[in-house]
C-alpha positions in Angstrom: 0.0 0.0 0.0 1.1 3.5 -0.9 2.3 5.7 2.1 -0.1 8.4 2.8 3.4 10.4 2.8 3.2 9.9 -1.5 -0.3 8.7 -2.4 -1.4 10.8 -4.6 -5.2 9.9 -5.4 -7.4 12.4 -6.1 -4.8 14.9 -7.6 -4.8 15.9 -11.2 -1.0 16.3 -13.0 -0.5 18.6 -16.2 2.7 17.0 -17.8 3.8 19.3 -20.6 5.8 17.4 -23.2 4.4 14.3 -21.3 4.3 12.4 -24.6 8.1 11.0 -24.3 11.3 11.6 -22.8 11.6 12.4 -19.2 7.6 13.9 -19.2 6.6 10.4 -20.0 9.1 9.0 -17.5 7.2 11.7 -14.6 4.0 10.6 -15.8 4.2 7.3 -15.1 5.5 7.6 -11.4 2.4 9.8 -11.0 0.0 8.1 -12.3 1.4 4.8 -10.2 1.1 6.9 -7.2 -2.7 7.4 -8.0 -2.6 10.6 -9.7 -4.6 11.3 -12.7 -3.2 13.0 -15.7 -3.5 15.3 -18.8 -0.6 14.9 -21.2 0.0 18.1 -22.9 1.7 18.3 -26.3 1.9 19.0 -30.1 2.2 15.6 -31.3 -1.2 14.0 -31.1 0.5 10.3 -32.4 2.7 10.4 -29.0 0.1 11.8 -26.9 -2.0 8.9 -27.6 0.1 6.3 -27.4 1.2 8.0 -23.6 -2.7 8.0 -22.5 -3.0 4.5 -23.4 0.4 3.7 -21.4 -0.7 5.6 -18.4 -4.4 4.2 -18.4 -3.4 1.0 -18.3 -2.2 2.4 -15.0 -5.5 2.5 -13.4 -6.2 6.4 -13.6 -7.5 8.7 -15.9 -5.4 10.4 -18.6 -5.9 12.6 -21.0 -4.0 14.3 -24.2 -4.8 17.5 -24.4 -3.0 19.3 -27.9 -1.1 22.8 -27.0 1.7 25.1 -27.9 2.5 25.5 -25.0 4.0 29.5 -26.4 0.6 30.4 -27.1 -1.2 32.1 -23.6 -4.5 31.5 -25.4 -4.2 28.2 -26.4 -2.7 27.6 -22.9 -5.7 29.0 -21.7 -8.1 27.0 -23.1 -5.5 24.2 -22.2 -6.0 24.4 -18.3 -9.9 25.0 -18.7 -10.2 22.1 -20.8 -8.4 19.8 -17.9 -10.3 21.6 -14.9 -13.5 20.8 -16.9 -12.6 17.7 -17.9 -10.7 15.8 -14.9 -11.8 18.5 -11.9 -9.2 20.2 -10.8 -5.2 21.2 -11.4 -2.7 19.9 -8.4 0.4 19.5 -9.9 1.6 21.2 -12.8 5.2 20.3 -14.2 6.5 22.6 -16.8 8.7 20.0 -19.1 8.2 21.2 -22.8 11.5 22.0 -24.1 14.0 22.0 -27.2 17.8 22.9 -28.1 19.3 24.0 -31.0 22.7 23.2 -30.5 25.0 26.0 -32.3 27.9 28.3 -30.9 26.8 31.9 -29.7 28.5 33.3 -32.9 26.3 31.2 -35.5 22.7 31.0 -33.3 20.2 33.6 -35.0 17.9 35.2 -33.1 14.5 33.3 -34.6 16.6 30.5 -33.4 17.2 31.6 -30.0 13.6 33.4 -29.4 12.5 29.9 -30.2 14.6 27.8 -27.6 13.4 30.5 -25.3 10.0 30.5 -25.6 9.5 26.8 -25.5 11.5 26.1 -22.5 11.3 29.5 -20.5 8.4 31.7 -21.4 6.3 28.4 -21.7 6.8 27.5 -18.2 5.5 30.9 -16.9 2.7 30.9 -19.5 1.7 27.8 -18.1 2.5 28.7 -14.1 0.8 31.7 -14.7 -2.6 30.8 -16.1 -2.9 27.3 -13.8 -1.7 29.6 -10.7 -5.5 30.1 -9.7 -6.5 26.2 -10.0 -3.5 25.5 -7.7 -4.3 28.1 -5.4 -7.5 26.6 -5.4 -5.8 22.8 -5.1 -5.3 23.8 -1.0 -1.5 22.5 -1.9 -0.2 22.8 -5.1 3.0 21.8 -6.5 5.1 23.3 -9.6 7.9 20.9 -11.1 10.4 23.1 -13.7 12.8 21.1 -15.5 16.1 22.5 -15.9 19.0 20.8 -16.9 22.9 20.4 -16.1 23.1 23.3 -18.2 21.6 25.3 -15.5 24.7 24.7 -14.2 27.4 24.5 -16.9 28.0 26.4 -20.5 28.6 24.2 -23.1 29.5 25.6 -26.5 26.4 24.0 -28.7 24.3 25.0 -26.1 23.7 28.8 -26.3 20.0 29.6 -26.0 19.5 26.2 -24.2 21.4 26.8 -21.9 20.2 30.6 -21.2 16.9 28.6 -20.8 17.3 26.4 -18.2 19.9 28.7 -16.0 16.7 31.2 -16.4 14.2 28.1 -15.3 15.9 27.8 -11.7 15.4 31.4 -10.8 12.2 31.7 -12.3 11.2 28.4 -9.7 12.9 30.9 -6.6 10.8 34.0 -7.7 7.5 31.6 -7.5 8.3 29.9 -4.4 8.9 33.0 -2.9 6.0 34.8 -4.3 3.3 31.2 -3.4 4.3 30.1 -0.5 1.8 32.2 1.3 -0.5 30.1 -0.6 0.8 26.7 -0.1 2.2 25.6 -3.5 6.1 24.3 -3.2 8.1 24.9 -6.7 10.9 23.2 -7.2 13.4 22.4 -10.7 14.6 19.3 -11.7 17.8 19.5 -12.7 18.4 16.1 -15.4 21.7 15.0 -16.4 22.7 13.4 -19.8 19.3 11.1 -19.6 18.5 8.6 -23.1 15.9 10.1 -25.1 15.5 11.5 -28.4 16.8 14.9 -28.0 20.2 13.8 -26.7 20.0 10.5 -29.2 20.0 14.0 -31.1 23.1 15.6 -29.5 25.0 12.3 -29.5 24.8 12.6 -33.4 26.1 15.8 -33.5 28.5 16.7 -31.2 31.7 14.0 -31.9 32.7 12.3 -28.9 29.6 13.2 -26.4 28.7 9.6 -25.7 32.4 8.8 -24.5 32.8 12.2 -22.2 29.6 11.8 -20.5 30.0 8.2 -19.3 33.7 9.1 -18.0 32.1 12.1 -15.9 29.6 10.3 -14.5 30.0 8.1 -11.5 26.8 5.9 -12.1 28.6 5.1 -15.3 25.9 4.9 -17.4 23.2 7.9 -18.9 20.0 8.2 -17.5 16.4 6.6 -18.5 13.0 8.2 -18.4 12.0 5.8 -15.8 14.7 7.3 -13.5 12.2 10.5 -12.8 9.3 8.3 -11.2 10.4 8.6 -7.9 11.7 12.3 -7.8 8.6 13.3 -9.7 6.0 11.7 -7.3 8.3 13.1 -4.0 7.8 16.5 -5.3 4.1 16.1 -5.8 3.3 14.9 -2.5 2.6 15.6 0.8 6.2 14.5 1.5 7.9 17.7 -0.1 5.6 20.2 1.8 8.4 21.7 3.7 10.5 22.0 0.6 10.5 25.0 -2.0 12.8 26.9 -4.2 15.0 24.3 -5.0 16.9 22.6 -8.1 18.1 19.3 -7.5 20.6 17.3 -10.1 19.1 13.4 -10.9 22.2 13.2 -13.0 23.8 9.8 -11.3 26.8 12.1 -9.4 27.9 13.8 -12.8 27.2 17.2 -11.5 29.4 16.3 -7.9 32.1 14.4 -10.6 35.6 16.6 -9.7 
């Protein structure tokens, strides 16, 4: 039986980019903790395929399709789910995408881009569910960062900018909620296996080498290594904790 301590049935998750890669990997360990969940994303092919993944779960799930840079269409997106499933508990801003050039060669369409989907999307989305988490009696905010909220890395201009920008946006909030009891905390991932690094891997010569010699656990991430991080910062258990970005990155952030 799940502790009280993490059970969360009866709450409602909005997963942006919860259609594959870490989001899926967050949606699961929510929806096997009880939650129930609305899978926000472009591509209706994945979204599907995640609903029928996380169903088979036991809760509810829906896909719900949103650009998640458009405050109307984000709108709509968290009126649909409160109609829909009730309510809006947890909200974890995942949507995100790199393009991986030097500072000298991005252009700024390029960089406006990265921005918007992994920065401005996350306080579109914050912004517009704020009153259904109010509402919630204890809401919780998940960001995802990145190592590169911690380190530069040459290919990773406007990415980077992004995610360094994500961790003190997720201070400002906890600061500015806490009076209404909603924790915010970032995620900070490592080098985890899914499509976009599969991505970087192809590009950048010798990534695949350099990250398994930097990090301790010796091996890159999987989705499935978010469940339990995800569900602790949705529960009851993280009440006391706010403002904070922690690395699941298997020690490569610690690594000397």
């Amino acid at each position: 039986m799940t502790s009280s301590r993490f059970d969360l049935r009866g709450k409602v998750a909005v997963v942006t980019g919860g259609n594959g890669g870490i989001g899926l990997g967050m949606a699961r360990g929510l929806a096997d903790a009880g939650a129930d969940i609305a899978v926000v994303g472009r591509n209706e092919t994945k979204s599907a395929a995640a609903v029928a993944d996380l169903r088979r779960r036991g809760v509810k799930a829906i896909a719900v399709t949103t650009d998640v840079t458009d405050k109307a269409a984000v709108a709509a997106m968290v009126d649909g789910v409160v109609s829909e499933l009730g309510r809006i508990d947890i909200l974890i801003n995942n949507a995100g995408m790199s393009i991986r050039k030097p500072p000298h060669e991005l252009e700024l369409d390029e960089w406006n881009k990265v921005i918007d989907t992994n920065l401005t999307s996350a306080f579109v989305c914050s912004k517009l569910a704020y009153p259904a988490l109010k509402a919630s009696g204890n809401g919780k905010v998940i960001n995802i960062g990145s190592m590169m909220s911690i380190f530069g890395a040459s290919f990773a201009t406007a990415y980077a900018a992004s995610k360094g920008g994500i961790v003190q946006y997720t201070r400002a909030c906890a600061n500015a909620w806490a009076p209404d009891n909603i924790q915010v905390n970032a995620i900070l991932p490592g080098w985890i296996d899914t499509d976009l690094t599969r991505g970087a891997r192809q590009q950048v010569s010798g990534l695949h080498e350099r990250v398994l010699a930097r990090t301790p656990a010796g091996r890159w991430g999987d989705i499935d290594d978010f469940a339990g991080i995800a569900v602790f910062l949705a529960s009851p258990a993280s009440n006391f904790l706010t403002g904070t970005a922690i690395p699941v990155d298997g020690g490569f952030s610690v690594m000397a």
